[in-house]
C-alpha positions in Angstrom: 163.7 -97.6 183.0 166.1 -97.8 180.0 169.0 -99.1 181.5 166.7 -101.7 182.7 169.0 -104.4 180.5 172.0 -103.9 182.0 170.8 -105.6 184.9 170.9 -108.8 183.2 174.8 -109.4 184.0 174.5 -108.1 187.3 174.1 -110.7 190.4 172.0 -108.5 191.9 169.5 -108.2 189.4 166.4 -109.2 191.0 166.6 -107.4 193.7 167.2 -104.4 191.3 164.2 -105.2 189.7 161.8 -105.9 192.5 163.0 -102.6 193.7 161.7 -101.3 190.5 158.8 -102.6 191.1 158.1 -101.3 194.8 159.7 -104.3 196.4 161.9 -103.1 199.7 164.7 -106.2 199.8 164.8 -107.9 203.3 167.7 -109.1 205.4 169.7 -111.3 202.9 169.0 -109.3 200.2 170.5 -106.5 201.8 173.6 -108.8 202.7 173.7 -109.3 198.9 173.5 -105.4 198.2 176.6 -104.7 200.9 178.8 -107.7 198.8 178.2 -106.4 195.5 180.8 -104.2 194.0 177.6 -103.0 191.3 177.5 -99.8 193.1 177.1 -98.2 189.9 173.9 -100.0 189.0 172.3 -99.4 192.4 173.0 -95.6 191.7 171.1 -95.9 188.3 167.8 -97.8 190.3 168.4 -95.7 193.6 168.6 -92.5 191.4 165.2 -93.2 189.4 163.7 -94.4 192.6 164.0 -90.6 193.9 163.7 -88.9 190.8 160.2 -91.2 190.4 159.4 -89.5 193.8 160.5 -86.5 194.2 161.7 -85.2 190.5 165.2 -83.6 189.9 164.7 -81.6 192.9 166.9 -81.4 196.1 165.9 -80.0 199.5 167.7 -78.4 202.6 167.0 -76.5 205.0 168.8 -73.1 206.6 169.9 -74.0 210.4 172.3 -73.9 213.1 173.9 -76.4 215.6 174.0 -75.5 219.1 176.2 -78.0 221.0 175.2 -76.6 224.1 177.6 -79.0 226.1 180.9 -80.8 225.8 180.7 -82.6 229.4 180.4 -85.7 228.6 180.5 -89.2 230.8 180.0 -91.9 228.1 183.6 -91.6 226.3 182.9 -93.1 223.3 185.9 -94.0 221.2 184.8 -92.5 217.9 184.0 -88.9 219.5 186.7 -86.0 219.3 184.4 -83.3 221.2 183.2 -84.7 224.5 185.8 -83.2 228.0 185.2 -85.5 230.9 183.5 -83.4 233.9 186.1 -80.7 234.9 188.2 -80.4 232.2 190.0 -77.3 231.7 188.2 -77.2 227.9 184.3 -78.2 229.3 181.5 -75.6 228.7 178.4 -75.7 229.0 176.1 -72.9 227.4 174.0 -70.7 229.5 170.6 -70.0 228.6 171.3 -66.5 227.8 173.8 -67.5 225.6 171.5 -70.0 224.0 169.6 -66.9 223.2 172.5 -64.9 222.0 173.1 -67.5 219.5 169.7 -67.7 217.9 169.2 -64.3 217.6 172.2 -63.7 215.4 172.2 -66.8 213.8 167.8 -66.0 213.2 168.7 -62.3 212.1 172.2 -63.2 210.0 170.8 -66.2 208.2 167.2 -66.5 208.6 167.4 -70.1 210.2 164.2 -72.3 210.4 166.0 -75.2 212.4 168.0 -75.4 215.6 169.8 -78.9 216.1 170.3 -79.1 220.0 172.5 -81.5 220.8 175.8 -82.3 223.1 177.1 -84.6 225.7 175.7 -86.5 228.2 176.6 -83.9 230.8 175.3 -85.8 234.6 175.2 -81.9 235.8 172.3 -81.1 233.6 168.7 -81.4 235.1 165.7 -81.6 233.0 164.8 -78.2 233.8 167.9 -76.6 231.6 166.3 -77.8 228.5 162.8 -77.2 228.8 164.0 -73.4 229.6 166.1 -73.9 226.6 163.0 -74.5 224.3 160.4 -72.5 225.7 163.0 -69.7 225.3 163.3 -70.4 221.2 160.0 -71.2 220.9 158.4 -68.3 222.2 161.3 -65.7 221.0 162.1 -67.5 217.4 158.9 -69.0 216.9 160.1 -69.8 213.2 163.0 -72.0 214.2 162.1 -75.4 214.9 163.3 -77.3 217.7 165.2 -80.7 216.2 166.3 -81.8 219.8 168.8 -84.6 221.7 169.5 -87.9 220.8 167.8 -91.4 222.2 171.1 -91.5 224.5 170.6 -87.9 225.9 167.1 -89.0 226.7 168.3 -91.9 228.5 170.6 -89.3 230.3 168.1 -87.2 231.2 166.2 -89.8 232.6 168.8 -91.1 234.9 169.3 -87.3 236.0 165.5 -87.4 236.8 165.1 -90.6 238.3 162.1 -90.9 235.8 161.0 -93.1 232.9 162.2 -91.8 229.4 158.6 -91.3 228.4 158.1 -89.0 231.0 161.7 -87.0 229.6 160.1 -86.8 226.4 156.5 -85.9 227.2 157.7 -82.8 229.3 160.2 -82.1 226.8 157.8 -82.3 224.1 155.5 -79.8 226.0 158.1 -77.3 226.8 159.2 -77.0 222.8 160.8 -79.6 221.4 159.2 -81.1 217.8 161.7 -83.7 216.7 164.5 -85.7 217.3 167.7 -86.5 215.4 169.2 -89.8 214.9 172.3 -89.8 217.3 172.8 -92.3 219.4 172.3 -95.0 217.2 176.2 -95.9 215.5 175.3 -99.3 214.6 172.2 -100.9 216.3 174.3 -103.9 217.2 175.5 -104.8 220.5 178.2 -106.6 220.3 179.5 -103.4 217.8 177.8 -100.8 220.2 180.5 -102.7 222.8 183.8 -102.1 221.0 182.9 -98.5 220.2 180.8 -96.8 222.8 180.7 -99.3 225.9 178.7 -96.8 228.2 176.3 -95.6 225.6 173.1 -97.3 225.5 171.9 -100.3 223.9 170.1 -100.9 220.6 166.7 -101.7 222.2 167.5 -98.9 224.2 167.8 -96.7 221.1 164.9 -98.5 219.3 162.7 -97.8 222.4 163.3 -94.4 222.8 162.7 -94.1 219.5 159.5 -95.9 219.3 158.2 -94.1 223.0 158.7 -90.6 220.7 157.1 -91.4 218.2 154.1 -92.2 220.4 153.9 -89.2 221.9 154.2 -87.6 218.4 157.5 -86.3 218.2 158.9 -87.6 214.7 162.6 -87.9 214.5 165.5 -88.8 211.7 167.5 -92.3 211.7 171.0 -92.7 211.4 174.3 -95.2 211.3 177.3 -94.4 211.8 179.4 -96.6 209.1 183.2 -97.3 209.1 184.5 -98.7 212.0 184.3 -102.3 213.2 181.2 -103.3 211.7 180.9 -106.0 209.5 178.3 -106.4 206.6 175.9 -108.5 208.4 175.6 -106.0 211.4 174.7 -102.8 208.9 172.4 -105.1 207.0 170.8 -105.7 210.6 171.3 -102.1 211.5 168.7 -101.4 208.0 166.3 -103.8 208.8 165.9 -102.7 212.5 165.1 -99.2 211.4 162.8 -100.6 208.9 161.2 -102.7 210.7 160.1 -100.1 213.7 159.1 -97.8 210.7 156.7 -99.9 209.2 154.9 -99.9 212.8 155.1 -96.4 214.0 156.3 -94.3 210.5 158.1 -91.9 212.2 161.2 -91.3 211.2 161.1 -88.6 208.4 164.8 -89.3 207.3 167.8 -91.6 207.2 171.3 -90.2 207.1 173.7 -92.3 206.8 177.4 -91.3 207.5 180.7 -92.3 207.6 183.2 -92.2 210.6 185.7 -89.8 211.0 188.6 -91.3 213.0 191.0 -88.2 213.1 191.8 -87.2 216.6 189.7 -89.9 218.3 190.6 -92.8 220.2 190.0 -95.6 217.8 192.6 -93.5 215.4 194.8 -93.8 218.1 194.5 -97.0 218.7 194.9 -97.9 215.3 191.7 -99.8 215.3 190.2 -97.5 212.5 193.4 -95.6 210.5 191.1 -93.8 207.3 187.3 -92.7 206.6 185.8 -95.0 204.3 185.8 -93.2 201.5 183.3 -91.9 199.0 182.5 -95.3 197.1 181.7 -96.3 200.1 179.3 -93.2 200.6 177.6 -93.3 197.2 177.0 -97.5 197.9 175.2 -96.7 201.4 173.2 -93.7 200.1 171.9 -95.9 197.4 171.1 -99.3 199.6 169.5 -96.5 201.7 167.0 -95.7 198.8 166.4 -98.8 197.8 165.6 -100.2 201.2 163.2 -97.3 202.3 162.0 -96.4 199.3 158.6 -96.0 200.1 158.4 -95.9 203.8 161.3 -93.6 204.8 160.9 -90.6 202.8 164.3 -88.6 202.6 167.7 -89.8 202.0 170.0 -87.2 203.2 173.4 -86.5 201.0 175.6 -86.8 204.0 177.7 -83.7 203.0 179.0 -83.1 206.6 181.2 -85.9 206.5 182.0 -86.8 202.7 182.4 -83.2 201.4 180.2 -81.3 198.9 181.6 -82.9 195.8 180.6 -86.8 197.3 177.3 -85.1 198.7 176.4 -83.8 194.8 177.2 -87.3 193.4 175.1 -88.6 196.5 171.6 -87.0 195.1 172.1 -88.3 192.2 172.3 -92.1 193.7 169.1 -91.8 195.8 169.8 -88.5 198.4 167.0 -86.3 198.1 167.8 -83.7 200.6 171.0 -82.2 201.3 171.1 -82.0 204.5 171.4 -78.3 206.6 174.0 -75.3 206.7 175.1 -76.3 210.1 176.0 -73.4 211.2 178.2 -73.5 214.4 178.4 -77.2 214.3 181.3 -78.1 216.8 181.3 -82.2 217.5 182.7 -83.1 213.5 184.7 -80.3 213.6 186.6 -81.2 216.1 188.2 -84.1 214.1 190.0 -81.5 211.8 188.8 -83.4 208.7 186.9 -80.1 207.0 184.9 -77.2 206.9 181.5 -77.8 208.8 179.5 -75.3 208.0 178.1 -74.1 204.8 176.0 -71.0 204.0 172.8 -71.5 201.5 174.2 -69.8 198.7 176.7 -72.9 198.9 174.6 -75.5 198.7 172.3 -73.3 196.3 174.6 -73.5 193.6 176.1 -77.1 194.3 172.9 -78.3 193.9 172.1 -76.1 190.4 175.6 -77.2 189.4 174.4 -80.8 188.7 171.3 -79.8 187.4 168.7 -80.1 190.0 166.3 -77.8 191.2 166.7 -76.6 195.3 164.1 -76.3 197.6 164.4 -74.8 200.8 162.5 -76.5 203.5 161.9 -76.8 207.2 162.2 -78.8 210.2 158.9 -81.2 208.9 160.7 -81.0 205.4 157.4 -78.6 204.6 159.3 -76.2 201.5 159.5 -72.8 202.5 160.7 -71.5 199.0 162.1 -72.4 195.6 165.5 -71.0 194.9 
């Protein structure tokens, strides 16, 4: 790597070049990584590191976002979407509706990805959602079913009366084939407590997490940056993720993202006033590289929160996939903060702009086509 000598005035050199050299950092050297202003340098080793992997290529893939509830009993203070239970704004999508949706969303924009999530809605039995998936699997056989959070499992369960295992093995057989990362903010409790009180813990998550992949069902990882952590607890946060990776490899993707703290509580309260901005961005997406290089295979560009602009600069400091068109998304939107939706002509040409090649993949991150 040319730029290989610049390292040599940087405090964070070794772990640059151990990186390099297929080293993942641990705990302290991830502390070190947070500290360091050398976001710039991390970019350069980040950027390579994907580039070494995966060419200059991006991925997405075409999908929707069907928030199929707003009912929500957890009242986390970062959340702008969630109505408590009879709330003059609550909804909760039918199942013919959920059909409605996929059919025009299938026939206007060729989706091959529905993300299903929404609140934790006590009202909903387990029943709901495995007629939810046996409907889109058997009617849009194409779309594949990225399904409810670790903390909607835990809902479920308590609905049921039943072990979370049990939630995901009939869930599993009814249509669902992977999980996204929600749920998961900051897998440290005492953060977990300022932010979302009710929501479950970080073992929790991590169990939930670990019971799915079990049972086969792979899933994506996330944090939720920006609020009230500190350095230590994200540095935690990566090696937690790591760490139940290297035993179960599961997780096809981390997506890190920032908080949003328009219209939600913690703006309010004036304990988070601004987003944390897109050096911020570029720093995680890189740390995110160079701490999974090698065991978690896609860095998404985090464009839903940070914009398309930070989400180009983002694939080329270690993002390798773009992320999804998000079509109908509801829960960021609700913050104000921007347009969350995209078509793939967008991100087509975004991605061309910088000079990368696009893939279009689908929910496994197979590639259905070059564009």
């Amino acid at each position: 790597m040319s730029q290989l000598t610049q390292f040599h005035h940087s405090d964070i050199e070794d772990i640059l070049e151990n990186s390099i050299s297929g080293k993942r950092p641990g705990l302290e050297d991830c502390k070190r990584l947070l500290e360091s202003d050398d976001v710039h340098l991390m970019g350069l080793v980040a950027g390579y590191l994907a580039r070494k992997e995966f060419g200059k290529k991006a991925s997405f893939v075409n999908n929707m976002i069907l928030n199929y509830t707003n009912v929500c009993i957890t009242d986390c203070k970062f959340c702008a979407f969630y109505r408590p239970p009879g709330h003059e704004e609550s909804y909760t999508v039918s199942i013919d509706q959920v059909e409605s949706r996929l059919k025009a969303a299938s026939e206007m924009f060729d989706i091959t990805q529905v993300m299903f999530q929404g609140g934790h809605n006590p009202y909903l039995k387990i029943e709901y959602f495995e007629d939810a998936f046996r409907l889109i699997r058997k009617k849009f056989p194409k779309v594949g079913v990225h399904a409810l959070s670790a903390s909607e499992i835990d809902m479920i369960s308590k609905v049921e009366h039943t072990s979370t295992k049990e939630v995901l093995s009939r869930l599993k057989d009814a249509g669902m084939q992977s999980m996204p990362g929600a749920g998961a903010e900051i897998l440290v409790d005492d953060v977990k407590k300022k932010i979302s009180p009710k929501k479950i813990s970080s073992d929790t998550w991590l169990r939930i997490m670990e019971e799915a992949h079990s049972l086969g069902i792979p899933a994506s990882a996330t944090m939720m940056y920006g609020h009230v952590e500190t350095y230590d607890d994200i540095a935690e946060h990566f090696v937690k993720i790591a760490k139940l990776q290297e035993k179960t490899h599961g997780f096809m993707a981390f997506i890190p993202w920032s908080f949003e703290p328009n219209n939600t509580l913690m703006q309010k309260e004036e304990t988070v006033k601004y987003s944390a901005g897109g050096t911020q961005l570029l720093k995680m997406i890189a740390i995110s590289r160079i701490m999974y290089g090698g065991l978690i295979p896609h860095i998404q560009s985090s464009w839903l929160t940070n914009g398309v602009a930070m989400a180009q600069m983002a694939l080329q400091y270690g993002a390798d996939d773009f992320g999804g068109t998000l079509l109908g998304e509801e829960v960021v939107s609700c913050t104000g903060s921007r347009s969350t939706e995209l078509t793939s002509s967008r991100i087509i040409q975004a991605v061309k702009q910088i000079g990368y090649q696009v893939e279009e993949r689908d929910n496994f991150y197979n590639i259905v086509r070059t564009c």
